[in-house]
Residue frames relative to the residue before (quaternion, step in Angstrom):
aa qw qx qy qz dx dy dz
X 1.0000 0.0000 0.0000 0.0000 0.00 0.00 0.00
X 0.3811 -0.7167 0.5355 0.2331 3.53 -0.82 1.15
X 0.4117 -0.7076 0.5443 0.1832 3.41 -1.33 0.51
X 0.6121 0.5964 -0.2357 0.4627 3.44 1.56 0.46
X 0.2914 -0.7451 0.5472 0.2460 3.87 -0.07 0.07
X 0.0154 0.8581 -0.5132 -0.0058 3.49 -0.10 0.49
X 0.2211 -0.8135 0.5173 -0.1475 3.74 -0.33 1.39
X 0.1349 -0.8793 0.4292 -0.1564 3.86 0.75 1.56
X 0.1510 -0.8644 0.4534 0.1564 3.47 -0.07 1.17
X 0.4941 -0.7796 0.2353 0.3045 3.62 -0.42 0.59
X 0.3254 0.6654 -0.5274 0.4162 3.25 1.32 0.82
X 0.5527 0.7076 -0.2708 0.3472 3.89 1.23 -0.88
X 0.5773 0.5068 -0.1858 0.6127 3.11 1.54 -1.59
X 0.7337 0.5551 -0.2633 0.2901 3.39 0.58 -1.06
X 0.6596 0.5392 -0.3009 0.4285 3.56 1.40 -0.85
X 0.3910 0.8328 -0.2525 0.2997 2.73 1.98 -1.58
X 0.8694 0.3099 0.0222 0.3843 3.18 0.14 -2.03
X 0.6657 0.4760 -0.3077 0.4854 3.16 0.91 -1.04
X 0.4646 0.6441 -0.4487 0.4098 4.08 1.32 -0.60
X 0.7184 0.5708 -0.0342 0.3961 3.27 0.80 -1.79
X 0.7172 0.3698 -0.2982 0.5098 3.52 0.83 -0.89
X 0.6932 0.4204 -0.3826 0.4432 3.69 0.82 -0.33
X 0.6563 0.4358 -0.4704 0.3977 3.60 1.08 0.09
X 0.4989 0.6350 -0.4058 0.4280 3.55 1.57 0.31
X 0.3991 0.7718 -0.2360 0.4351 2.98 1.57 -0.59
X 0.8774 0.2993 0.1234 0.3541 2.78 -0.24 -2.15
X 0.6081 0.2781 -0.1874 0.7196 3.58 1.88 -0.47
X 0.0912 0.7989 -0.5937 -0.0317 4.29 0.34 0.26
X 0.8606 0.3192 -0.1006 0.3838 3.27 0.39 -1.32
X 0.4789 0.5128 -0.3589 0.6156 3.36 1.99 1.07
X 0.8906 0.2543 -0.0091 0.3770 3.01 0.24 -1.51
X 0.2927 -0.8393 0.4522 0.0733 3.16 -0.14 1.85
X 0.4503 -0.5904 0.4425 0.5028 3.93 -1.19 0.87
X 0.6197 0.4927 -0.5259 0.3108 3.82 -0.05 -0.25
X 0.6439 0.5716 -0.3404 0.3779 3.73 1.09 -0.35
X 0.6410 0.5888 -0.2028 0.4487 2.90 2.04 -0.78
X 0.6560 0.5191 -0.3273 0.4395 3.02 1.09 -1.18
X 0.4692 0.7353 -0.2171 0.4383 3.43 1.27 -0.88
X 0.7608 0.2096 -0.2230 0.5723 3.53 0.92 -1.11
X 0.3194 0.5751 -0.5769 0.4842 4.07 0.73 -0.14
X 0.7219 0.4654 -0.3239 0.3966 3.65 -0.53 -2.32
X 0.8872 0.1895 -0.2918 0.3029 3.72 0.12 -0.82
X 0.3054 0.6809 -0.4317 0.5066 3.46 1.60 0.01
X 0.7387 0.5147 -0.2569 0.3513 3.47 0.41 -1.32
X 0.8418 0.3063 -0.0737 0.4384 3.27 0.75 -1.54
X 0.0426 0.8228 -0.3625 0.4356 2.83 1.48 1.52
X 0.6060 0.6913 -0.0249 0.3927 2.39 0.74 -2.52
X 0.7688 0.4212 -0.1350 0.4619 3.57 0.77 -1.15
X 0.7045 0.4791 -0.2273 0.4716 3.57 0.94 -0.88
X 0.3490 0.7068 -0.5251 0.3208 3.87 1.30 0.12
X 0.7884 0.1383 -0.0754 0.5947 4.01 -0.75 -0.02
X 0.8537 0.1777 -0.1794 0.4556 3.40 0.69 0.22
X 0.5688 0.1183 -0.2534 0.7735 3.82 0.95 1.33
X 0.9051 0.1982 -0.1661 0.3375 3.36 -0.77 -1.20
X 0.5958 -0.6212 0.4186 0.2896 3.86 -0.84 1.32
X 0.2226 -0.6497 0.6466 0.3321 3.48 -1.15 -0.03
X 0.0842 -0.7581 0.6395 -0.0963 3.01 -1.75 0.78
X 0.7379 -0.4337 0.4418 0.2687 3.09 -1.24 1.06
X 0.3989 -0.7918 0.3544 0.2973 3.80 -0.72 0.76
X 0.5168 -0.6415 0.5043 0.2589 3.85 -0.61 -0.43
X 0.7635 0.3419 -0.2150 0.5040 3.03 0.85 -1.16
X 0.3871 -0.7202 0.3990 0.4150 3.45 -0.97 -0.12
X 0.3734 0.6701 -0.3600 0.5310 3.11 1.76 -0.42
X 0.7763 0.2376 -0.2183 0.5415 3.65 0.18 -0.28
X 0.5080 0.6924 -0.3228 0.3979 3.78 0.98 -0.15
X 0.7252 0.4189 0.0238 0.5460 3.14 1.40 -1.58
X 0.7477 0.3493 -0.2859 0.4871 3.30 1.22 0.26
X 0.4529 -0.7971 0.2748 0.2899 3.11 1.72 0.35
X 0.2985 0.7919 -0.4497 0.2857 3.52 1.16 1.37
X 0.2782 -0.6638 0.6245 0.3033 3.65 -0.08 0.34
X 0.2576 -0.5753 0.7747 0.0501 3.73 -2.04 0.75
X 0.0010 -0.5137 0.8369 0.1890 2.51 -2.23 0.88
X 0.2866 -0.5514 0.7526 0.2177 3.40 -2.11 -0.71
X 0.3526 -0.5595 0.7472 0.0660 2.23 -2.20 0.89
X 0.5224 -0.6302 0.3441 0.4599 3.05 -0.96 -0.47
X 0.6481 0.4159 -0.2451 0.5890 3.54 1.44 0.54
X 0.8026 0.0127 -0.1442 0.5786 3.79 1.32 -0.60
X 0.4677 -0.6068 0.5978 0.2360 2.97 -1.51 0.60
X 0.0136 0.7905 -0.6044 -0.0983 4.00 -1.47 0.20
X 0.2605 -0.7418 0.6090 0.1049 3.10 -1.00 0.75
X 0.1452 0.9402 -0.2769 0.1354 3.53 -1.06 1.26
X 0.2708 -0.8208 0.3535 0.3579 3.61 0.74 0.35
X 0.1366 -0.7515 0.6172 0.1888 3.09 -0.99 0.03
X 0.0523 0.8773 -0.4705 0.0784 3.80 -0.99 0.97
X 0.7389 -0.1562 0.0765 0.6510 3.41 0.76 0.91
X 0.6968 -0.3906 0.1397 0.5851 3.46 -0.22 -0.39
X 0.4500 0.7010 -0.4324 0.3451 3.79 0.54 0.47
X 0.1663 -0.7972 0.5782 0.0510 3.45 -0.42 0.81
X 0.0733 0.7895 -0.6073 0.0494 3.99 0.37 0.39
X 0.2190 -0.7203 0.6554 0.0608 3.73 -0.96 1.38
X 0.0851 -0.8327 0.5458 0.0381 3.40 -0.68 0.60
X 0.8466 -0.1855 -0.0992 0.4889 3.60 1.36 0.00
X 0.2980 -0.7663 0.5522 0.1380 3.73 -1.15 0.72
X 0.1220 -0.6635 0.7381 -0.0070 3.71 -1.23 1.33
X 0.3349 -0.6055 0.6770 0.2507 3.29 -1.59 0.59
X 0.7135 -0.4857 0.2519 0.4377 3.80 -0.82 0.43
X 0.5561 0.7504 -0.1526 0.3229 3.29 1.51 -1.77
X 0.6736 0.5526 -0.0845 0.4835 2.88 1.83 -1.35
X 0.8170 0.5185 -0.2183 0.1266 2.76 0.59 -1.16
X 0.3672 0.6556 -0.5552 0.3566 3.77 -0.12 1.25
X 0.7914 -0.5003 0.3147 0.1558 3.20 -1.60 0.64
């Protein structure tokens, strides 16, 4: 049990999936949905390991720099997130591929 509340905004889910469905797209006749669903599940439960697995870190973007969000990583997504007493609140997901200004 985490010692954090953690409060995911649905744009996160949204990059999440919408990242993923276009590489189903764009790989169909490779990339099976169970591989997909597979990456989502671990993309997701990411989300969960912020303040509590994954380091914090100084953002990248500037778009997130300037709004004063702290970042972790995976080794595939990035997250931006506040942190406020015990509240973790995610406010956005980048895939690495992505990740520039």
């Amino acid at each position: 049990m985490s010692k954090y509340n953690y409060l995911v905004l649905p744009q996160c889910y949204e990059a999440i999936f919408t990242f993923y469905y276009h590489v189903a797209l764009k790989y169909r006749h490779t990339y099976s949905e169970d591989l997909m669903q597979q990456n989502i599940d671990d993309a997701v439960d990411a989300f969960y390991r912020i303040e509590n697995g994954l380091l914090r870190r100084d953002p990248i973007l500037s778009r997130w720099q300037k709004k004063g969000y702290f970042m972790a990583n995976t080794d595939k997504w990035y997250y931006a997130y506040t942190f406020d007493g015990d509240t973790v609140t995610v406010v956005d997901a980048c895939h690495a591929q992505n990740m520039r200004d």
